[in-house]
C-alpha positions in Angstrom: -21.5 13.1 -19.5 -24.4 14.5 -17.4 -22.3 16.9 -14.7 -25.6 18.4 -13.3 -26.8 14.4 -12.3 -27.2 14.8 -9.0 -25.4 16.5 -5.7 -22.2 13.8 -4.9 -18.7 14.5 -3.2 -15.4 13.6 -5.0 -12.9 13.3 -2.4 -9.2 12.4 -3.3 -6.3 11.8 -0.2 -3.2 10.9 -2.4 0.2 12.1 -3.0 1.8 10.1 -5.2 5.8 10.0 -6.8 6.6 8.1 -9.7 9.2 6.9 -12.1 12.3 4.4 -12.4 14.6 4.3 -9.2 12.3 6.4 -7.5 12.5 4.4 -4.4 16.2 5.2 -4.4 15.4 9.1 -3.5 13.2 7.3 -0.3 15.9 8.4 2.3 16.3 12.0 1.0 12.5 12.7 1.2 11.7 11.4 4.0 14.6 13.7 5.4 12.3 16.4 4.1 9.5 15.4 5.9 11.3 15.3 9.2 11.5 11.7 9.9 14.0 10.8 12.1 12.8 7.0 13.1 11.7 4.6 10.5 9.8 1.1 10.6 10.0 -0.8 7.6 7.4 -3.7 6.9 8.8 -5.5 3.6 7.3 -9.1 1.4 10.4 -11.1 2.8 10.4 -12.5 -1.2 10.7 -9.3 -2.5 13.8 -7.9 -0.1 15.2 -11.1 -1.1 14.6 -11.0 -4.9 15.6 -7.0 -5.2 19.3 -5.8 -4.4 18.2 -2.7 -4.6 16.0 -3.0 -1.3 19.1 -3.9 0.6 21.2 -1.2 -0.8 18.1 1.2 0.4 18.0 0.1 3.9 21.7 0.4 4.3 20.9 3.9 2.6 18.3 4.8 5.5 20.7 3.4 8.3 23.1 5.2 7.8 20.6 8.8 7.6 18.6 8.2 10.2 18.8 7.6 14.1 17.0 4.4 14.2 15.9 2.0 11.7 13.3 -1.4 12.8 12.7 -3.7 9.9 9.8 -6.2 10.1 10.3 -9.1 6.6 6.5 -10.3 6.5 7.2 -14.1 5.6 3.4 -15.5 5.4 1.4 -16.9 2.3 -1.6 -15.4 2.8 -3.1 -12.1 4.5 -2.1 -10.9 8.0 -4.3 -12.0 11.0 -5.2 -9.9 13.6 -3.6 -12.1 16.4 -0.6 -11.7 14.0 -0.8 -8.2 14.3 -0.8 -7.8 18.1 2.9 -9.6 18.1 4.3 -7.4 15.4 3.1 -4.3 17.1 5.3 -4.9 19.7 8.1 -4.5 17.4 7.3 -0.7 17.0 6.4 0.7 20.4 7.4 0.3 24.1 4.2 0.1 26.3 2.4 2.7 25.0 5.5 5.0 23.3 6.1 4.3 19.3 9.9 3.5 18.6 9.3 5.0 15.2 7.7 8.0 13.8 6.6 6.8 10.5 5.8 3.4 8.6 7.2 1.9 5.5 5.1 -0.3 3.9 7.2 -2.0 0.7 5.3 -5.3 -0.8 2.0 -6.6 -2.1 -1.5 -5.8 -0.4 -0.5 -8.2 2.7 2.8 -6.1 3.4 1.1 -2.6 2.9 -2.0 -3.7 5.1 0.5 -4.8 7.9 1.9 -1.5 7.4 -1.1 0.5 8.0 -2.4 -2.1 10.7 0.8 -1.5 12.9 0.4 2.3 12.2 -3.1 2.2 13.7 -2.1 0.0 16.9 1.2 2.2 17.8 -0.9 5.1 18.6 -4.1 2.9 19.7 -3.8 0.4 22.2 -6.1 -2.7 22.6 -6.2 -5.9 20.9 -6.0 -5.5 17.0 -9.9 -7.2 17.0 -11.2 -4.5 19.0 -10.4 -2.3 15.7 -12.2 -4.6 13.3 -14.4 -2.9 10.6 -14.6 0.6 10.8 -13.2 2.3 14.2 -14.4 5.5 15.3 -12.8 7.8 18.0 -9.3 6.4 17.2 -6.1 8.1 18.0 -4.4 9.9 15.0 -2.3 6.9 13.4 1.5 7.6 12.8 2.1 8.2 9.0 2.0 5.1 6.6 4.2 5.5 3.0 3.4 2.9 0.4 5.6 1.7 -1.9 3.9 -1.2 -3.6 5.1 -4.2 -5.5 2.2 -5.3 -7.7 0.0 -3.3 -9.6 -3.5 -4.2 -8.6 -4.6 -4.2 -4.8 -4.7 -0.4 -4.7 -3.5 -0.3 -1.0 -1.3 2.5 -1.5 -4.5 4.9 -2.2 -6.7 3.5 0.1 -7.2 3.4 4.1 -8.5 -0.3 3.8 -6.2 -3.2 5.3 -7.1 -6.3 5.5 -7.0 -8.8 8.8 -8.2 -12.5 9.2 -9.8 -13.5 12.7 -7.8 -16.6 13.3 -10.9 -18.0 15.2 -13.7 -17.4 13.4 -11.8 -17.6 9.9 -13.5 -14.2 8.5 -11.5 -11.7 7.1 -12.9 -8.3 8.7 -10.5 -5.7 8.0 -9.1 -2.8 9.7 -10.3 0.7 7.8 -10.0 3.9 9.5 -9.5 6.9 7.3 -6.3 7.7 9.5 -4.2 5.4 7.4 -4.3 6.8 4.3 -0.3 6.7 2.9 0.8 10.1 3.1 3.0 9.2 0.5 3.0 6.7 -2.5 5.9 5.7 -4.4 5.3 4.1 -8.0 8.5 2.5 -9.2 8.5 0.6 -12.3 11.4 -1.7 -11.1 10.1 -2.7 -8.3 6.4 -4.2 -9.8 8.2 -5.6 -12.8 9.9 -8.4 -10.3 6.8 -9.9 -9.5 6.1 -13.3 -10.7 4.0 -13.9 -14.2 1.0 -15.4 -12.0 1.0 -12.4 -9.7 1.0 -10.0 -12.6 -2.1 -11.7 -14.4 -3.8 -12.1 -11.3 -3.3 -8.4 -9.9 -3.9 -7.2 -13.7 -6.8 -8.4 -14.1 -7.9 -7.6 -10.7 -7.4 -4.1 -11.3 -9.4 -4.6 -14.7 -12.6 -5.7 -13.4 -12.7 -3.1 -10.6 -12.5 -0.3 -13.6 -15.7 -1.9 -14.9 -17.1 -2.4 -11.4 -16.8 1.6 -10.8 -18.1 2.7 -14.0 -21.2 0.4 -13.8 -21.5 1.2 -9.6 -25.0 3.0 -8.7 -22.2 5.5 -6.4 -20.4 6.6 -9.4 -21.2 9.9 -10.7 -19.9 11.8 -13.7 -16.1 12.6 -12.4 -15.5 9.1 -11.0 -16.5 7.5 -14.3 -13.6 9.2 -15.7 -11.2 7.6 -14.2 -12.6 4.3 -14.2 -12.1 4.8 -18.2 -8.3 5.8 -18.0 -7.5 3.3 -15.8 -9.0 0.6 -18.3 -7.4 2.4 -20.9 -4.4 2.0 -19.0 -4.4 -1.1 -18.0 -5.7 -3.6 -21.2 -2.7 -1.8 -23.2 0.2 -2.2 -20.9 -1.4 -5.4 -19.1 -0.8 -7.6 -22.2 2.5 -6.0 -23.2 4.2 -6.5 -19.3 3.1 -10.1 -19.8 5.2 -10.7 -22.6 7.9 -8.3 -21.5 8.1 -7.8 -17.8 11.3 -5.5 -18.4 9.3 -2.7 -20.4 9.2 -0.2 -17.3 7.4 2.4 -19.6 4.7 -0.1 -20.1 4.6 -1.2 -16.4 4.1 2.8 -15.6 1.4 2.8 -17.5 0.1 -0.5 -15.5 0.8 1.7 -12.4 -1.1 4.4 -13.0 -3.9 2.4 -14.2 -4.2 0.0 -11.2 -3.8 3.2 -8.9 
């Protein structure tokens, strides 16, 4: 590879834990980070599907001085008119009831996540924020702890929102809601149903091919773009046939993130 291409910046805003039952050791850190009030935004099918989730938020309950849980029950990705009732959930007036944001789920859940983040600290309509708001107010933290292994939501700041009236899906993206903390736990991806695997593996697939080939990547970028398809097209096949092969759904992880 050519290193002396051309000027370019590599920026990276991640940290990242991983490994089995590493959402179990969520309370304890963030303890560490001095979290005292937590808002949890969870797929409603995957609290239901996982014990483990319930044993968690018992876990956090019983550490911390106040717990809101919102269960995100829709089929398709939050709306912006959605947004402004869930918000409401989180803050009184203008004050936040919590000081950080759990997002546990799919893109949808994680999106919500960082949506609500945004809108507890910054006060009009959700629409208002559509695209790519400047001059915001500093969003309360956002941790990601995602449930399929292909949206890449908990690295980036992107969420995405649906205008109910006009039908276009916009997006709120502020650099403010990067996760300050991901959590990669095998378990928790290797409930998700065989379609959303293939789908979501395959999504992550193309996008390592679609940032090799992209006129922005440079010499740094391109090598992750060929981990992650290493990655991915040898654990994709093997999670497929085995969803309970959590080393091979690590790999998968890593590769989709």
């Amino acid at each position: 590879m050519n290193f002396t291409e051309k000027v370019f910046d590599f920026n990276l805003h991640t940290n990242v834990k991983s490994g089995i039952g590493i959402v179990n050791q969520l309370p304890e850190i963030i303890e560490e980070k001095g979290f005292n009030k937590i808002g949890f935004v969870i797929d409603n099918n995957l609290f239901n599907a996982l014990p483990d989730l319930n044993l968690l938020i018992e876990n956090c309950k019983n550490k911390f001085d106040y717990i809101k849980i919102h269960l995100y029950k829709e089929k398709f990705e939050p709306t912006y008119q959605y947004l402004d009732k869930v918000k409401l959930d989180f803050k009184e007036n203008e004050s936040p009831n919590v000081d950080c944001i759990i997002g546990i789920g799919g893109g949808s859940a994680i999106d919500l996540a960082k949506g609500i983040a945004t809108l507890i600290t910054n006060h009009e309509p959700a629409i208002n924020y559509r695209g790519f708001p400047t001059g915001l107010n500093m969003s309360i933290p956002v941790v990601a702890i995602p449930s399929t292994a292909g949206t890449g939501t908990e690295l980036a700041y992107n969420a995405v929102f649906i205008d109910e009236e006009s039908k276009t899906k916009l997006g709120i993206n502020t650099t403010n809601n990067y996760p300050i903390l991901s959590l990669l736990d095998p378990k928790i991806v290797s409930t998700a149903p065989q379609s959303t695997i293939l789908g979501s593996g395959l999504g992550a697939l193309i996008r390592t091919f679609e940032t090799f080939s992209t006129p922005s990547a440079n010499s740094i970028s391109k090598i992750f773009s060929i981990e992650a398809f290493k990655l991915i097209v040898h654990s994709l096949p093997t999670v497929l046939k085995d969803p309970n092969d959590l080393e091979a759904w690590s790999k998968m992880q890593w590769g989709a993130y």
